[in-house]
N, C-alpha and C positions, 0 to 999 in steps of 0.2 A: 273627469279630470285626466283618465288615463288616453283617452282620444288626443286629448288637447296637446297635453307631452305630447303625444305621437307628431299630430300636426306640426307642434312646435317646433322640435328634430327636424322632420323634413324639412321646413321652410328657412333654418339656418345653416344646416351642414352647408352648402355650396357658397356661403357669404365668409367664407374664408379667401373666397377667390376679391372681395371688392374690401380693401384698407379702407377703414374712417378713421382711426385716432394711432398715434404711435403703439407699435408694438412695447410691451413693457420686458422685465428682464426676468418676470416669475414665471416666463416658459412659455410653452408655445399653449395653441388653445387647448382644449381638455372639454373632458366630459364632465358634471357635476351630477349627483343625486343625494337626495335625502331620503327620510322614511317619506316625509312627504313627498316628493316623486322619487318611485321609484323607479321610471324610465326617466336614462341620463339626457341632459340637457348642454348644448354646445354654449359655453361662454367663455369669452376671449381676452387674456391680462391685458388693458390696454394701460397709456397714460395719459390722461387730461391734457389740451392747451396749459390750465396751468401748474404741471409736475405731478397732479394725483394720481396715483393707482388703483383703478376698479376693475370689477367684474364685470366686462363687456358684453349683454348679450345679443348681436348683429342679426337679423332675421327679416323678412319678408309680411307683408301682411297677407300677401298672396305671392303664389307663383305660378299662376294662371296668367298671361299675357299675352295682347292681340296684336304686338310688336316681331317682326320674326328679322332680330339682327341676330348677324352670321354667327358668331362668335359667343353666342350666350345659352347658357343651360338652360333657360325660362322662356327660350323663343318660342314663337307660336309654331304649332304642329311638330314639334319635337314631341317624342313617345315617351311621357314618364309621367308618373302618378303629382297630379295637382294637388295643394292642400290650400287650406284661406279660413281667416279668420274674420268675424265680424268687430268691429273698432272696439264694443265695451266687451265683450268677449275676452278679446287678446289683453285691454288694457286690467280686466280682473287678475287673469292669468300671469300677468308681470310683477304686477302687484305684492301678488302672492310670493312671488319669485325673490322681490326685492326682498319681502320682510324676512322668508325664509336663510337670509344670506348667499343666495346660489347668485343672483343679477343684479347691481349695485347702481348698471346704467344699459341703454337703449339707444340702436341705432337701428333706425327702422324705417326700412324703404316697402316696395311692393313691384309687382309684375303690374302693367297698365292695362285694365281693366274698363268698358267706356268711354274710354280717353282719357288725358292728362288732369282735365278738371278734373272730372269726378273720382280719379283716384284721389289725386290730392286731398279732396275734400274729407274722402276715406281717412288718411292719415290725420287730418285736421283734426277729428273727431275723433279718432287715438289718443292724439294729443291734448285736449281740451277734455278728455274725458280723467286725462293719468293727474293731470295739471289742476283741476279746477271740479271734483267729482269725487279723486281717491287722492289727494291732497299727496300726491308724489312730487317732492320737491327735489331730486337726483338728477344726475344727467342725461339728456335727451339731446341725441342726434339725428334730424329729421332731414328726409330726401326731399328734396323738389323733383317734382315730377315733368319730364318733355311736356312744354305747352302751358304750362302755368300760367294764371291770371296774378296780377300785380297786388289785387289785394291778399289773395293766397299765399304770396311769398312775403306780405309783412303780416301777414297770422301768424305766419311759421316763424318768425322771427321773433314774435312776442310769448315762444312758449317755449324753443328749444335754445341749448348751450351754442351748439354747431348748426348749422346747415351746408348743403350740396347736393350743387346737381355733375352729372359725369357728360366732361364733354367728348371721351372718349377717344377724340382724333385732335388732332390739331387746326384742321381747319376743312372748308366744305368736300374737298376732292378725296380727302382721306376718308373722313364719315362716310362718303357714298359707298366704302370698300368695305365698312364694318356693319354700316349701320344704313339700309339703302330708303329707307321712310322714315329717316331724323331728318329737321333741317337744325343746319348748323348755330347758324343767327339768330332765326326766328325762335327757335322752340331753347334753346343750349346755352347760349351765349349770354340773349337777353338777361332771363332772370340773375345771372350771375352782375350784369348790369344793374339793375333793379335791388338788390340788396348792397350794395356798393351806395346807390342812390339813396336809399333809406336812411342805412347808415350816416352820410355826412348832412342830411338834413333835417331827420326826425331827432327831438331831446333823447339822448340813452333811455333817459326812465321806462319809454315808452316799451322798451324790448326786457327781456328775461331778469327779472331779479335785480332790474337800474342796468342793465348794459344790453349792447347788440352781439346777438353772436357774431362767432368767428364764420369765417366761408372756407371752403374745398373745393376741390372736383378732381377729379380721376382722368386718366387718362390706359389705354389699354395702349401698350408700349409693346410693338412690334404689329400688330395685328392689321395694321393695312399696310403694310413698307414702308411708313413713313422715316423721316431719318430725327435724327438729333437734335440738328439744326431746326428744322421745323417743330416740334415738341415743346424746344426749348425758347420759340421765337413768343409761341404764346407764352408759356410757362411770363416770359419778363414782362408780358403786355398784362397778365392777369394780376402780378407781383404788385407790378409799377402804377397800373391804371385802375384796377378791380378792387383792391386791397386783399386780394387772397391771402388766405393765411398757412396754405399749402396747398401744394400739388402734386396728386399721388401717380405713381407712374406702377398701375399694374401691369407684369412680364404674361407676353399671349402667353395662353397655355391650350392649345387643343381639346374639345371637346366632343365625345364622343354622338355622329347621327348630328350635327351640325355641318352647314357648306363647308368651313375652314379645320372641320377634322383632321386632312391628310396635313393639315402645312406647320411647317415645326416650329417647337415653342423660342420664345423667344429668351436666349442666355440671361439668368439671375446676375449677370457682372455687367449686360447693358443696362439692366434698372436700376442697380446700386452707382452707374453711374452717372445717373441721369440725375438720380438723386443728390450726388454729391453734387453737378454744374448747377443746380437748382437752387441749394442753399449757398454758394457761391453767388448768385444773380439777388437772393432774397436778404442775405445777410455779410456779405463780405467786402460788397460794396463794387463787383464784377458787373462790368458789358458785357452783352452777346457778342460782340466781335471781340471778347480779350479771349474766351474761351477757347482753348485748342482742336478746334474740328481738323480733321481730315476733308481729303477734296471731295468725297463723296456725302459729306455732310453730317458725320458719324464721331462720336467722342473716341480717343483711343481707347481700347482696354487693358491696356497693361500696365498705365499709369493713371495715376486719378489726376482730376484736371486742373487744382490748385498748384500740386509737383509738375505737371507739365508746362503752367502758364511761369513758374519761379525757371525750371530750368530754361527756359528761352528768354525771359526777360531778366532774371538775378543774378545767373552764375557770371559775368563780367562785371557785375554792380549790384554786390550786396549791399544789404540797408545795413545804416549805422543806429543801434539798438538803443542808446542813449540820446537821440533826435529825432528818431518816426513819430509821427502823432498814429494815431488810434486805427486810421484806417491803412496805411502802409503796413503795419505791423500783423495786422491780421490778414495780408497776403503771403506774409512767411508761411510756407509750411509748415507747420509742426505748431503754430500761435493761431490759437480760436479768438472766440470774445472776453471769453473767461483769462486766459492769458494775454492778452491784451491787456485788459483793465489791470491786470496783477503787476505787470512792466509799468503803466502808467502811475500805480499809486506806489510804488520801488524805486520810482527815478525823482519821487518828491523827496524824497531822503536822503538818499545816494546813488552814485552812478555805479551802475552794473560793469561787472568787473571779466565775469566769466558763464561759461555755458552750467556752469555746475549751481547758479545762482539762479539760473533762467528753470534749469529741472525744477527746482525747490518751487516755481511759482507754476507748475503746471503743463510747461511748455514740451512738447517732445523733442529731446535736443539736441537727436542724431537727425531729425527730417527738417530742422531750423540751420544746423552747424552752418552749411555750405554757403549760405544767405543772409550773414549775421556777417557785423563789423563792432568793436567794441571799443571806439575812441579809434578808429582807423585803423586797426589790428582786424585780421580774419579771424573768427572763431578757431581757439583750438578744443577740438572732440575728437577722444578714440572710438570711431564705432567699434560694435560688439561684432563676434564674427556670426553669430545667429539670433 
């Protein structure tokens, strides 16, 4: 048991570097131990697709891999100690994990190992072992592996919450810069086609629990020079066409004794804001061409891209707050969806009078003031001086 910890350690510490579920707000990851292990274990607060908060433990089945993309700690012929588990192994080891309260849910990928099938298949047996063996009925976040067979990605769909595969780049010219023995289409793209496919033709019942999971992928955000604009062209093709349910925009980070060592990480304020044009395009009701690029194809950083798309478009023609329907309103700055719907079910009552109405239902009402009209009157707001 105490090997196992050990392996286990090893094969998760570096999966801080790859997001699967929302960060939650009970802190950043940590170490966990009981009497029963007493070597600390890495799990991660996340929160669920729908609002829950578990103990996420993210890890590898292996980190042995005959892949050698630039930019990753698990590339082939990189010098560091490999560890690997075998599927009813690891799946006992969880197990234990969950009962003991340390791991509550699993996201678990692997280094590729005889190819994509037979990794896969590795996981499959993970998974059909935790599912249908030790009668874990919790959350399971399972990777698809580059190169997937189509039955293998609706396996995986009949046993885990989430699935994703990482397309890492935006598209084939960028991949060759990350990732120089991925193909884009064939081995990346497809499957995320394929469970899309599933999805709107197979009965739910047939997937986890009466439903299909949700889908991801990743992208590594900065790592081949890609700009914004391209990031963000798939990001709306994946939204609009795929049904993704997120798109994560991991910031390059250099790693040591890999080709892209020397080249610098990419700023935490360009992937929060890629994030923010991202739920703009998936939720707000934004095009790619409303979005404020710059001429070299890059979002500004000094302003997020909602406040930039209002200053160019609202400040000679704010919206009048008692007549927007649901999606004008939530182009305001400072009005989410939650403030939206709060203004929609306030105006079946009565007509909104003032900004100090609008705070009460959510709104932030110094980043809305400038863009608001209230019966043809401009909002009056004092902002604060800090």
């Amino acid at each position: 048991m105490d090997d196992a910890i050990v392996r286990l350690r090893s094969l998760s510490e570096q999966m801080v570097l790859e997001p699967a579920e929302d960060h939650s707000l009970m802190g950043a990851s940590y170490l966990d131990r009981t009497e029963a292990c007493p070597e600390a274990v890495v799990v991660h607060p996340a929160i669920l697709p729908n609002g829950q908060r578990i103990k996420l433990l993210k890890t590898l089945l292996t980190s042995a891999c005959e892949r050698d993309c630039y930019y990753c700690p698990f590339r082939a012929g990189r010098n560091f100690h490999r560890a690997t588990f075998q599927p009813e192994e690891f799946a006992r080891l969880f197990v234990m994990l969950s009962l003991k309260g340390i791991a509550e849910g699993v996201f678990l990928s692997s280094g590729i190992t005889g190819g994509g099938i037979h990794t896969q298949d590795k996981l499959l047996d993970t998974a059909d072992i935790l599912r249908n063996k030790l009668g874990f009925r919790g959350y399971i976040h399972l990777k698809i592996m580059p190169g997937a067979e189509h039955s293998q990605v609706e396996r995986a769909m009949q046993m885990a919450d989430r699935v994703s595969i990482n397309l890492e780049a935006p598209n084939d010219n960028c991949l060759a810069k990350l990732a120089p023995h991925k193909q884009f289409t064939e081995e990346l793209l497809r499957p995320l086609k394929w469970i899309e496919e599933i999805r709107s033709t197979q009965p739910a019942y047939k997937g986890w629990n009466g439903h299909w999971p949700s889908s991801v992928t990743q992208f590594v955000a900065g790592g081949a020079g890609e700009s914004d604009l391209e990031l963000l062209t798939t990001t709306e093709y994946l939204f609009g066409q795929l049904g993704l349910r997120r798109a994560y925009f991991s910031p390059f980070s250099p790693i040591l004794d890999t080709p892209l060592e020397n080249q610098q990480p990419t700023p935490v304020i360009r992937e929060y804001r890629l994030y923010q044009a991202s739920f703009l395009l998936r939720d707000y009701g934004f095009d790619l061409e409303e979005l404020p690029f710059e001429m070299d194809g890059r979002l500004p950083t000094q302003v997020d891209p909602k406040l930039a798309w209002a200053q160019k478009n609202l400040s000679e023609s704010p919206i009048e707050v008692n007549q927007a329907d649901r999606g004008t309103l939530m182009r305001i700055p400072g009005i989410g969806p939650k403030g939206a719907e709060a203004i929609l079910r306030a105006r079946r009552k009565v007509q909104i009078r003032d900004m100090a109405s609008l705070k009460k239902m959510g709104v932030m009402a110094e980043r809305a003031a400038p863009y608001l009209l209230f019966d043809g009157r401009r909002a009056s707001y004092q902002p604060t001086l800090f």
